[in-house]
Structure formats: C-alpha cells, structure tokens
DSSP file (Angstrom, degrees, kcal/mol; ACC not computed):
  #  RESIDUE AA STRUCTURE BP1 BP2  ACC     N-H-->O    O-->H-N    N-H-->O    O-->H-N    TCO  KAPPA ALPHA  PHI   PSI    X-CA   Y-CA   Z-CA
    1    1 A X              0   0    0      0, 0.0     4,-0.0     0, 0.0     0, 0.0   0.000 360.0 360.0 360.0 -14.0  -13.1  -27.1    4.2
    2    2 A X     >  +     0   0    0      2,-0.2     4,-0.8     1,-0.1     0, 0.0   0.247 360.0  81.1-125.4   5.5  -10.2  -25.1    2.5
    3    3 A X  H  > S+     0   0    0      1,-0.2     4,-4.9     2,-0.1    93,-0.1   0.918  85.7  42.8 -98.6 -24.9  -12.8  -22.3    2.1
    4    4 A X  H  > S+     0   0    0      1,-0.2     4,-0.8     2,-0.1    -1,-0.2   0.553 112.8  50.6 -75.9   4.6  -13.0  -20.6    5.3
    5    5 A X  H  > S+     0   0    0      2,-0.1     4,-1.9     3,-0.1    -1,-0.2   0.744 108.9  54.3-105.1  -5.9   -9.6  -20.5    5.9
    6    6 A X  H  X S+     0   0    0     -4,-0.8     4,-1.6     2,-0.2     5,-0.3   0.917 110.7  48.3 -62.0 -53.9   -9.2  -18.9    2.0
    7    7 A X  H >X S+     0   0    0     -4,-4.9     3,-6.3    85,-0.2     4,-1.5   0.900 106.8  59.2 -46.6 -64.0  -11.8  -16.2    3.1
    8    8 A X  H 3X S+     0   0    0     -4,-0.8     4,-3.7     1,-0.3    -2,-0.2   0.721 115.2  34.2 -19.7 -52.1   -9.4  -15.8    6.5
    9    9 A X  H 3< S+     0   0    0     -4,-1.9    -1,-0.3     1,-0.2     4,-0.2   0.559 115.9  56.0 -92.9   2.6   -6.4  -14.8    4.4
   10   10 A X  H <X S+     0   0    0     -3,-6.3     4,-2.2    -4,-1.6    -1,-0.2   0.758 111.2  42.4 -83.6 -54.3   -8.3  -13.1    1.9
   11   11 A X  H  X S+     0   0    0     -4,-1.5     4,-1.9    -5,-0.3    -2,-0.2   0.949 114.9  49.6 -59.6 -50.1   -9.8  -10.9    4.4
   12   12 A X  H  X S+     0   0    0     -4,-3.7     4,-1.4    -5,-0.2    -1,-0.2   0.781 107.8  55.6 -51.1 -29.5   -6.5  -10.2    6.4
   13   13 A X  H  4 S+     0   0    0      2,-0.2     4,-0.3    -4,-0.2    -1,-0.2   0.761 106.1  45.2-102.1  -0.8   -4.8   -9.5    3.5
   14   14 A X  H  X S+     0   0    0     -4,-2.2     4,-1.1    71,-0.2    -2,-0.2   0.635 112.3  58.5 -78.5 -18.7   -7.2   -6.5    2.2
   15   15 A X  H  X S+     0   0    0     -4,-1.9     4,-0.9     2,-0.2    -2,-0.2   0.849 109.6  37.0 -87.3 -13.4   -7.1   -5.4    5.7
   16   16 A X  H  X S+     0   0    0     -4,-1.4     4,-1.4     1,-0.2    -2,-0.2   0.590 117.7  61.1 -85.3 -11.0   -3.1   -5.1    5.6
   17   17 A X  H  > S+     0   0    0     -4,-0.3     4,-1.3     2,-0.2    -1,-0.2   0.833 108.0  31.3 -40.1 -68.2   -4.0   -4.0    2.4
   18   18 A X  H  X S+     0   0    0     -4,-1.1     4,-2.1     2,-0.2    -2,-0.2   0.793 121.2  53.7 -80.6 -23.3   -6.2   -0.9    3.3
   19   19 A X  H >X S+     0   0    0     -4,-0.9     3,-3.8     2,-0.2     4,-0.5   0.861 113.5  50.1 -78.6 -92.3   -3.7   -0.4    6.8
   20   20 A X  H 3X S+     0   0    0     -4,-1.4     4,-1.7     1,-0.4    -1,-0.2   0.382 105.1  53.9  31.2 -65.6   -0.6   -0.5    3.7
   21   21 A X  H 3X S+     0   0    0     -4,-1.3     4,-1.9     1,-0.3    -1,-0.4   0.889 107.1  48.8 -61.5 -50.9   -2.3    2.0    1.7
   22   22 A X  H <X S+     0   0    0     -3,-3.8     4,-0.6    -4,-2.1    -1,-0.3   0.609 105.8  54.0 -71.5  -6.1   -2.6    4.7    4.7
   23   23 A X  H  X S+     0   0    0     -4,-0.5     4,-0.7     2,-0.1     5,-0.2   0.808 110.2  54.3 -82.0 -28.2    1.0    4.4    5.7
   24   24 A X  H >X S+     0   0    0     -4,-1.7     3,-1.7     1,-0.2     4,-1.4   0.947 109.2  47.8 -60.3 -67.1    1.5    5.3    1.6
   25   25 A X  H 3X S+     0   0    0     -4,-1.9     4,-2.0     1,-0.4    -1,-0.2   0.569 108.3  48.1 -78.9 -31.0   -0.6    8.2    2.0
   26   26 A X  H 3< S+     0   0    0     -4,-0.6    -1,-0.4     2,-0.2     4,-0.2   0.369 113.6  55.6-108.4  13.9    1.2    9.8    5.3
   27   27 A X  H <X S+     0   0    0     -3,-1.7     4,-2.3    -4,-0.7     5,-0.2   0.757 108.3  44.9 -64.7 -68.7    4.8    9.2    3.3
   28   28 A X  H  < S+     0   0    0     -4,-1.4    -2,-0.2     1,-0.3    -3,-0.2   0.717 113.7  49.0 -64.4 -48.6    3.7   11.0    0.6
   29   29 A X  T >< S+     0   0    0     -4,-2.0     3,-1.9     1,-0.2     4,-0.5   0.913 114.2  46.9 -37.7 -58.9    2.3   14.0    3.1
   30   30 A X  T 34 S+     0   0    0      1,-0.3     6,-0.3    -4,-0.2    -1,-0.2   0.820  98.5  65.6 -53.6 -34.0    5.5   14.2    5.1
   31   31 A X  T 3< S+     0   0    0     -4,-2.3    -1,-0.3     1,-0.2    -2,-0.2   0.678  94.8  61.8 -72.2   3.9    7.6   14.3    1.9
   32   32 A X  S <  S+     0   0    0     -3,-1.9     2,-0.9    -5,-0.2    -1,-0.2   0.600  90.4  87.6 -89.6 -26.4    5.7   17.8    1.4
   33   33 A X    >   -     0   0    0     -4,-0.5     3,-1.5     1,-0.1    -1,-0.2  -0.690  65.7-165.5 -55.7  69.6    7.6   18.5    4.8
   34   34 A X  T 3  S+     0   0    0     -2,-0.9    -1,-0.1     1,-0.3    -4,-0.0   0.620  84.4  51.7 -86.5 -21.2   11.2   19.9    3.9
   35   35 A X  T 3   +     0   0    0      2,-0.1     2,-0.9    -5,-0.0    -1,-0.3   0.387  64.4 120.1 -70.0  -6.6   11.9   19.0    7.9
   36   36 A X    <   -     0   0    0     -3,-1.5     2,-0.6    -6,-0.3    -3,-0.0  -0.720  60.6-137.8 -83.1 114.6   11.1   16.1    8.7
   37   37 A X    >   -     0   0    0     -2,-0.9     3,-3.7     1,-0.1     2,-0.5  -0.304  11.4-164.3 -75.2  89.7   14.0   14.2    9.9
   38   38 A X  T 3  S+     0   0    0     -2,-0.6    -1,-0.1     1,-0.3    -2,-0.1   0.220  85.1  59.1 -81.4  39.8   13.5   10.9    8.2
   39   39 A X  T 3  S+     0   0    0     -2,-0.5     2,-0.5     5,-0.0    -1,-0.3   0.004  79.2 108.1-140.6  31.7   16.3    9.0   10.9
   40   40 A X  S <> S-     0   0    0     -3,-3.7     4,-1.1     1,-0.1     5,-0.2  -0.956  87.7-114.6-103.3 139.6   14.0   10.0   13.7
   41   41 A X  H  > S+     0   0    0     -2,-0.5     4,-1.6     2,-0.2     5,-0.1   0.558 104.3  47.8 -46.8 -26.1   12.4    6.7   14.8
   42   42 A X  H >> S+     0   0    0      1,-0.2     4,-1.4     2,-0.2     3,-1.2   0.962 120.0  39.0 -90.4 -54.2    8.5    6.9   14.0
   43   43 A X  H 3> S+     0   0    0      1,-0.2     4,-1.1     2,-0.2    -1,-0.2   0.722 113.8  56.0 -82.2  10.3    9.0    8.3   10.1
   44   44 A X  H 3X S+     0   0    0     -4,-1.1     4,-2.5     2,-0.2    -1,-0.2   0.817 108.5  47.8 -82.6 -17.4   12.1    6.0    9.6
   45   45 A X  H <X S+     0   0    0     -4,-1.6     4,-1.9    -3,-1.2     5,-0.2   0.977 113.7  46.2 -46.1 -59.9    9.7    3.2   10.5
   46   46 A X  H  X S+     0   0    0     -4,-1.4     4,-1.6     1,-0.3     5,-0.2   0.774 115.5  46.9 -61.2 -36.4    7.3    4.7    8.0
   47   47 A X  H  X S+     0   0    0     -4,-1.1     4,-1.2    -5,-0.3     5,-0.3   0.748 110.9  48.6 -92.5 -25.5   10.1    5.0    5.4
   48   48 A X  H  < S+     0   0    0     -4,-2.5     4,-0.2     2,-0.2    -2,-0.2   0.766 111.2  53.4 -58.8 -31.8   11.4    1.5    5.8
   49   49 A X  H  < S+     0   0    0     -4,-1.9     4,-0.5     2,-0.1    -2,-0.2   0.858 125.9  18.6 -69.8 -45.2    7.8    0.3    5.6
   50   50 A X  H  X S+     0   0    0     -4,-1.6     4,-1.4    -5,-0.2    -3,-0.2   0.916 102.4  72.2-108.6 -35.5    7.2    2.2    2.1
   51   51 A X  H  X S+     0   0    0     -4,-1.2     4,-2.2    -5,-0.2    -3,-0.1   0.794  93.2  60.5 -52.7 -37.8   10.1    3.3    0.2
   52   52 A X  H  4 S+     0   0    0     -5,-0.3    -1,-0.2    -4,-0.2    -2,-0.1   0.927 115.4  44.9 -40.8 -75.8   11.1   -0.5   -0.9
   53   53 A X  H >> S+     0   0    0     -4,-0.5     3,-2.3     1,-0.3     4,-1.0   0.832 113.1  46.6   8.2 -90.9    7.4    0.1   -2.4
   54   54 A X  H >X S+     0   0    0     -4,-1.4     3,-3.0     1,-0.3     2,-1.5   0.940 101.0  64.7 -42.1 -64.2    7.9    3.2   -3.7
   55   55 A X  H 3< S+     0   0    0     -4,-2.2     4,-0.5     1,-0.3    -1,-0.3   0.197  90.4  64.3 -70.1  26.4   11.0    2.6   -5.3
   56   56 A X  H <4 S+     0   0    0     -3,-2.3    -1,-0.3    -2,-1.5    -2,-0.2   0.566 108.8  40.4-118.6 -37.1    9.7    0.1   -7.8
   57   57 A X  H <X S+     0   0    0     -3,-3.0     4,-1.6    -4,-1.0    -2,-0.2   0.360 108.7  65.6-105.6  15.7    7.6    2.5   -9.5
   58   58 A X  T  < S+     0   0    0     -4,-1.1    -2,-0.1     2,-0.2    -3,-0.1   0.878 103.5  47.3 -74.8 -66.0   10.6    5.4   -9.1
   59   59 A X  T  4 S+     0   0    0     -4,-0.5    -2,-0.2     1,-0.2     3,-0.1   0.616 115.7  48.5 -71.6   4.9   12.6    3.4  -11.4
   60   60 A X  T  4 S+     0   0    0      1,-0.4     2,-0.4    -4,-0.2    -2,-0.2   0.837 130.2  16.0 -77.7 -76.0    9.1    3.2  -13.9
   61   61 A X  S  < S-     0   0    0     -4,-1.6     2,-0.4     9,-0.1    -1,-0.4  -0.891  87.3-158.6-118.6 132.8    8.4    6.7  -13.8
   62   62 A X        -     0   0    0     -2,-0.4     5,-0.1     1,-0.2    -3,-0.1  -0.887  43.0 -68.4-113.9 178.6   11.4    9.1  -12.5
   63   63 A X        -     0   0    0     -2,-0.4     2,-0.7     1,-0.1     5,-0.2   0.091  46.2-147.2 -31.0 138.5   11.0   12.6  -11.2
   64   64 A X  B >  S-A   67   0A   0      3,-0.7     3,-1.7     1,-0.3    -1,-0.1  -0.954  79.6 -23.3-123.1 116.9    9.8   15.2  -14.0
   65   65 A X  T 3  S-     0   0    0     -2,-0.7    -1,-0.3     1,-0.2    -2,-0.0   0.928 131.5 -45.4  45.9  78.8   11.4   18.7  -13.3
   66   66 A X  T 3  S+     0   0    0     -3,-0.1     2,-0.8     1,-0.1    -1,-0.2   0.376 109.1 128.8  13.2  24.6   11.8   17.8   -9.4
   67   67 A X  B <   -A   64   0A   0     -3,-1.7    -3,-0.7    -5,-0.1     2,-0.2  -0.728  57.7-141.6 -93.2  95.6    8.3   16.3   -9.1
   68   68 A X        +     0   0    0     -2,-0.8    -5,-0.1    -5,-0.2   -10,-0.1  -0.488  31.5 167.4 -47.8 108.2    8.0   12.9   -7.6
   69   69 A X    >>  +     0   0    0     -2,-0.2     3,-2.3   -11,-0.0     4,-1.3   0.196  52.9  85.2 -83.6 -40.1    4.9   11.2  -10.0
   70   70 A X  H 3>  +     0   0    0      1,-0.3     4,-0.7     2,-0.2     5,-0.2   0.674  67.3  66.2 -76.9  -6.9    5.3    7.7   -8.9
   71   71 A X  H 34 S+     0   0    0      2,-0.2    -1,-0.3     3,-0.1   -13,-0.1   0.174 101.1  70.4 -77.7  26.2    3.2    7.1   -5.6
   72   72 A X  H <> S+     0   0    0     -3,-2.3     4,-2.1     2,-0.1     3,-0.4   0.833 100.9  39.3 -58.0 -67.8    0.6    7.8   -8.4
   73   73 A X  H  X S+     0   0    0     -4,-1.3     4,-1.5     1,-0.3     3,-0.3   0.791 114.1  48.5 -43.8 -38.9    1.2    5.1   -9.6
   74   74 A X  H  X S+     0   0    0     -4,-0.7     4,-1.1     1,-0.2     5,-0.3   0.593 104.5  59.5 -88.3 -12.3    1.6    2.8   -6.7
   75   75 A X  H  > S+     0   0    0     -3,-0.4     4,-0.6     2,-0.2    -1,-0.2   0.785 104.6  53.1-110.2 -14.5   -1.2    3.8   -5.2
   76   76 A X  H  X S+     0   0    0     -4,-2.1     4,-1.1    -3,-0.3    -2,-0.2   0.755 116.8  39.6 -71.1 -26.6   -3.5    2.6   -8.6
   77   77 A X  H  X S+     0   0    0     -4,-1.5     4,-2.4    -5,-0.2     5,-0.2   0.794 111.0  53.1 -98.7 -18.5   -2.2   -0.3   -8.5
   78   78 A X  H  X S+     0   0    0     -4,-1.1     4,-1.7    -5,-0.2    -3,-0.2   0.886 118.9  51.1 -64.6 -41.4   -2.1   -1.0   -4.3
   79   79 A X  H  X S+     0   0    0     -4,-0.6     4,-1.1    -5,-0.3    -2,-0.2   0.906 104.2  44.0 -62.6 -32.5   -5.6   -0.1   -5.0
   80   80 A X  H  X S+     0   0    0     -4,-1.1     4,-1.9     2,-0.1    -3,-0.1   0.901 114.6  59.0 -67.5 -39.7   -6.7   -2.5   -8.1
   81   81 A X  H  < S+     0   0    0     -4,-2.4     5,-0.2     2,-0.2    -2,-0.2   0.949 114.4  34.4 -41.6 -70.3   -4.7   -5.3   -5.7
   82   82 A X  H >< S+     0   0    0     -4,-1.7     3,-1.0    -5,-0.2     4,-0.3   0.651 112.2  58.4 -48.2-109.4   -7.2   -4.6   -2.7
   83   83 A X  H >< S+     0   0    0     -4,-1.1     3,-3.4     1,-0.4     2,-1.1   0.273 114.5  38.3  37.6-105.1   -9.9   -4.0   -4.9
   84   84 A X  T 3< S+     0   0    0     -4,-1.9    -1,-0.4     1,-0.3    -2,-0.2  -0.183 116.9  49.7 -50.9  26.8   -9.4   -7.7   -6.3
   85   85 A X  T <  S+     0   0    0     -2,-1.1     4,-0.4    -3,-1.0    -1,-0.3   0.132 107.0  52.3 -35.0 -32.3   -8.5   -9.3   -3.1
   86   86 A X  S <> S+     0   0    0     -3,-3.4     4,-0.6    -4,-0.3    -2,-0.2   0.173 107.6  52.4 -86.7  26.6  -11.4   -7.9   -1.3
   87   87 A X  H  > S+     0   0    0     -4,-0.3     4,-1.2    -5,-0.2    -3,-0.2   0.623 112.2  51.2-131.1 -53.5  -13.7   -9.3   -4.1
   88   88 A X  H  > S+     0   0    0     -5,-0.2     4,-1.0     2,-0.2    -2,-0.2   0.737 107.1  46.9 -18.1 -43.1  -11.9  -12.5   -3.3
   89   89 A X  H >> S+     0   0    0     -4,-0.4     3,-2.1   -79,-0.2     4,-2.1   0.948 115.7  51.7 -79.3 -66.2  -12.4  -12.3    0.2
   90   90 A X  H 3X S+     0   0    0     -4,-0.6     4,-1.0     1,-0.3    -2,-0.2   0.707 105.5  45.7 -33.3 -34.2  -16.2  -11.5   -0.6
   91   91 A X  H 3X S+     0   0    0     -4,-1.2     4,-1.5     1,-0.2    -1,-0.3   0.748 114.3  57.1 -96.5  -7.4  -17.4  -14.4   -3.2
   92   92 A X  H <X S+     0   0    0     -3,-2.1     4,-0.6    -4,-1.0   -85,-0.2   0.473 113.0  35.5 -81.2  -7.2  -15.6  -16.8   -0.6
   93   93 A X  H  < S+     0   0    0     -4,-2.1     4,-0.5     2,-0.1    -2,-0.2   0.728 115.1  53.9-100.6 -25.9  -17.7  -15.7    2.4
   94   94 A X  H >< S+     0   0    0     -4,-1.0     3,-0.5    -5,-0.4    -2,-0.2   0.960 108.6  49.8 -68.1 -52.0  -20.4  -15.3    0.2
   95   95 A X  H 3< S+     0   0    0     -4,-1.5    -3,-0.1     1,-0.2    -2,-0.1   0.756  99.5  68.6 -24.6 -55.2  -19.7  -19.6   -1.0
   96   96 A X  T 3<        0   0    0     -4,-0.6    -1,-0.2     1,-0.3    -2,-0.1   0.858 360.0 360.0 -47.8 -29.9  -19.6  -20.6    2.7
   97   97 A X    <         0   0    0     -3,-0.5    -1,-0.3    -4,-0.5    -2,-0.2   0.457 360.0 360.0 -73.1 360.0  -23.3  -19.7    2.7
C-alpha cells in the first residue's frame, strides 16, 4: 500500500532532480558570460534557484587562481543523489509487480 506512493515521490524527485541539474549547467554557462546582468529577472531566477547550492561546495573548495572549481563538485554529487534515487524509484516500481 505505502509502495506506490514511495515510487510516486521517488520518481518526482529524480525528475526535479534531472530538471535541478540543467538549471546547474546553464549557471555555470552564463557565468562564462562577463554580461550577463544577473538582477535581470530570468538569470536572477536562475541564480536564486542555484547559488544557495553552489555555495555549499564554494566554501569546500574556493576559487584557485580566479577559477571557480566547485560546480564540479556539486554536480558529482547532484548526480550520485539522482543516480540513487532513481534506483530507488526503479526497484519500487519494479516490487509493485
């Protein structure tokens, strides 16, 4: 009984998961920008969304000779998370059967 609704939140949250992951990826392209006006509404969205993020493995790793290194990081471990959530989502849809 408690197992479809485990898949449910398993699956929703590898898909906010994978959605998560691509907002990381077009910060990190834009920061390549030197123009981009990060108080114009769609990238302050994008930078409110991810910089909390971000800034957890900033204080981990900091810039080395003005190179930003830490969505490296964040983006092995947003992966390992999905990774193991969607393997979650999977052996409980798989169980329903």
């Amino acid at each position: 009984m408690g197992s479809p609704a485990l898949g449910l939140v398993a699956s929703t949250l590898s898909t906010f998961l994978n959605i998560y992951f691509i907002l990381l990826v077009i910060r990190v392209l834009l920061s390549w920008f030197p123009n981009v006006d990060w108080l114009n509404p769609p990238f302050s969205v994008i930078s409110q969304l991810t910089d909390p993020y971000l800034n957890l493995f900033r204080s981990i790793i900091p810039p080395l000779g003005g190179l930003d290194l830490s969505p490296l990081l964040a983006f092995i471990v947003l992966q390992l998370v999905a990774q193991s959530v969607s393997q979650v989502a999977a052996t409980v849809a798989m169980s329903a059967f």
